[in-house]
N, C-alpha and C positions, 0 to 999 in steps of 0.2 A: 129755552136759552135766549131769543130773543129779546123775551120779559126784560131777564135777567140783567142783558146788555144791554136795554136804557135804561134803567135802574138805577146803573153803576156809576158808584161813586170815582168820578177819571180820576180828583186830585191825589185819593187814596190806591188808586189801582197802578201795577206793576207789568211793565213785562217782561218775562219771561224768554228768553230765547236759547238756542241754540241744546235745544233739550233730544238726549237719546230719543229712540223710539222705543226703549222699555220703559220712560218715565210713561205715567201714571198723575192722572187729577189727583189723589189720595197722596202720592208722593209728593208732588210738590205740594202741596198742602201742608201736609207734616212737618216739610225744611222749611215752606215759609213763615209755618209756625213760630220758628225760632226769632223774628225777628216782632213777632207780636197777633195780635187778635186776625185770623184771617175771616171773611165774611165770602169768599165765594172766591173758587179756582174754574178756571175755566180753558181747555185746549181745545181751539179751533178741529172738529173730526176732517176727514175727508168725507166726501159722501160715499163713495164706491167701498172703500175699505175699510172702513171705519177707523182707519190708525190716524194717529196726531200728530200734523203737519210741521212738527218740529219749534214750536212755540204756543205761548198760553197767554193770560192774562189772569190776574192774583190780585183781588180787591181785600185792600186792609181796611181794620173799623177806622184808620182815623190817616191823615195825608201825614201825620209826623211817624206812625209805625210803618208806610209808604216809604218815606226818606231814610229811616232807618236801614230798610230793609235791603235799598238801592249800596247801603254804604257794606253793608256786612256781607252781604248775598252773590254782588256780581264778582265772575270766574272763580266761583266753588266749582268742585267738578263732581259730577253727575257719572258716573259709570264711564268716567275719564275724560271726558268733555266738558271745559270751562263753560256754565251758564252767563251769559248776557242777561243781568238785570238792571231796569232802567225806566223810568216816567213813564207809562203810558199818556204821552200826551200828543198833539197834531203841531207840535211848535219845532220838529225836529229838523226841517230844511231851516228855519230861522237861525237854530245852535250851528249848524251844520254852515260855518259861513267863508271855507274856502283853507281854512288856515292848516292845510296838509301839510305834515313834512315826510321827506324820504330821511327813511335811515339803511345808509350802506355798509358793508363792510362788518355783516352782521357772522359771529360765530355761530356755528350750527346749533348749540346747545341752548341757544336763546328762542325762546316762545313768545306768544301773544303777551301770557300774564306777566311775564319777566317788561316787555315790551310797557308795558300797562302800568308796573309799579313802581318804573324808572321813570318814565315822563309824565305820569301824572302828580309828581311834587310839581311840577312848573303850571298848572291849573287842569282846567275842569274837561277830559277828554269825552269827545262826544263818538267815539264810533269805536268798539272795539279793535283797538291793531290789528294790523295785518302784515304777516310776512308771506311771501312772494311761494310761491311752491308752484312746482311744475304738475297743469291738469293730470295728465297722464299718470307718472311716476311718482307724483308728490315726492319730489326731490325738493330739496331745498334752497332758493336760488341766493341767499345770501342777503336779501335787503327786505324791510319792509315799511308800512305808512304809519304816521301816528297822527289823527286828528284831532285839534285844540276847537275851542268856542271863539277863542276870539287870539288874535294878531298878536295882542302882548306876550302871551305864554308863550306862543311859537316861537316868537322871536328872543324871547328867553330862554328856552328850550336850545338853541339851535349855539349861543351865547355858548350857554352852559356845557353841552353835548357834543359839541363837531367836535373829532380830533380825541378825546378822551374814550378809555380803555372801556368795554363793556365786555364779561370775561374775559376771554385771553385776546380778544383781537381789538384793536383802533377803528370807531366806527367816524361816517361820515354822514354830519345832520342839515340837510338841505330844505329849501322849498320844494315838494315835489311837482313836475310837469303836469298842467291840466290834462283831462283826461278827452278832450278834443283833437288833440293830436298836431296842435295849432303850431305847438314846442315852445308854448308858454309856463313859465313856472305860477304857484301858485304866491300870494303874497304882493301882490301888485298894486298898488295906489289905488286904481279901482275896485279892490277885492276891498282895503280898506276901509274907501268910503260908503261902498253897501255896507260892510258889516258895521260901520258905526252907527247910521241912518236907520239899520236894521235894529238895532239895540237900544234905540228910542220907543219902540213900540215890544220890544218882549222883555220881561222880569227874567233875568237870568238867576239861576238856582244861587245861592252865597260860595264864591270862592274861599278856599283855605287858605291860600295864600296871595299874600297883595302883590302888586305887580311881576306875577308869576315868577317870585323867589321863592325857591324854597328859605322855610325858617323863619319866615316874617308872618304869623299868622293875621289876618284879619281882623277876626274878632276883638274888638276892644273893649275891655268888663270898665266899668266905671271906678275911677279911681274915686271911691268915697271910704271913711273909718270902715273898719268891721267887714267890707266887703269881701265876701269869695266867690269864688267862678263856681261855676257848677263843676260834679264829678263828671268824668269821661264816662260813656255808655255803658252798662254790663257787658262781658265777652258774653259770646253765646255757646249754646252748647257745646258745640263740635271744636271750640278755640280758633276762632282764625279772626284778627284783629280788622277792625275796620278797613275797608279799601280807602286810601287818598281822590275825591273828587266827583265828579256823577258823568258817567258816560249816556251818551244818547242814544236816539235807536241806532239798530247795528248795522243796514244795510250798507253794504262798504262802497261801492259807485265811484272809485277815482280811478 
């Protein structure tokens, strides 16, 4: 397996997270077949038990059946557990540039992917949501985080979201406090200007939407005679339409 792992093609390769422990190399193989050519799966073992440590790695033949695969694949659910798919890449504290928000005043009936397919029309979220649940009870404490790539979506995000209904309740969309305990919010002049200084030096993945509006897409096809945009992607097997955005690695740290 070593071999195999320098080998691997990173731009093409995927990861995997937040996978049952009945999943299976063979399984994920199979789903991520769906998204195109797979060339090697691979779930970190334990050594002692041999079971897998609840993520993997999934090299496609090529970095655009990769991208594809990030856009259709992340939070399908696995034997009831939304999968985390995302870049295998080392650039995730980069994306990862501070732009947290809290969302309070959440109804119970709302999840991670409910969470995920509401804020990610405002741009590119890099860490799986998180709503608040108590270790013990996994009670549900009513609020949780959602993190953007950069300042502009948050701050669109927060625009668009404080104060408006998300099922039956009025939620409230803030900066949320570092996690220093300093009782600093996040969003600060300073967060800014690293993350701008910081986006000098990394290629951010293409945003869907321009200055994290929804409904303004990006992409601009050249207005020439005869011109057409290309078709939208084939659905895939199972029907579940594109996800909005490309989230980062998942470890959550705020």
């Amino acid at each position: 397996m070593a071999h195999q792992q320098i080998e691997r093609n990173q731009e093409a390769t995927v990861y995997v997270g937040n996978l049952d422990e009945r999943c299976s190399d063979s399984l994920v193989w199979e789903l991520m077949l769906q998204a195109g050519p797979v060339v090697n799966v691979h779930l970190p073992k334990d050594r002692v038990t041999q079971s897998h440590q609840g993520y993997g790695f999934c090299e496609f033949l090529t970095e655009e059946d990769a991208d594809y695969a990030i856009k259709i694949m992340n939070q399908i659910r696995l034997y009831g557990k939304p999968i985390r798919v995302n870049k295998a890449t080392s650039d995730k504290k980069n994306l990862d540039v501070g732009a947290t928000l809290f969302i309070g005043n959440l109804d119970p009936d709302i999840d991670e992917k409910l969470l995920y397919d509401t804020f990610s029309a405002f741009g590119i979220i890099v860490q799986t949501p998180k709503i608040a649940r108590d270790p013990e009870t996994g009670n549900f404490k009513g609020f949780g985080f959602v993190s953007f790539d950069n300042f502009e979506s948050a701050d669109a995000a927060i625009d668009a979201m404080d104060n408006q209904y998300l099922m039956n309740k009025q939620v409230s969309v803030s900066y949320a406090f570092k996690k220093d305990g300093r009782g600093e919010r996040h969003g600060s002049a300073a967060e800014r200007l690293l993350a701008a200084e910081g986006r000098k030096n990394v290629q951010l993945p293409n945003r869907l939407f321009a200055n994290g509006t929804a409904g303004q897409p990006m992409m601009a096809y050249p207005q020439t005679p005869g011109f057409r945009p290309p078709p939208p992607p084939p659905m895939p097997a199972y029907g579940r339409p594109p996800a909005m955005g490309y989230p980062g690695q998942p470890q959550f740290g705020w």
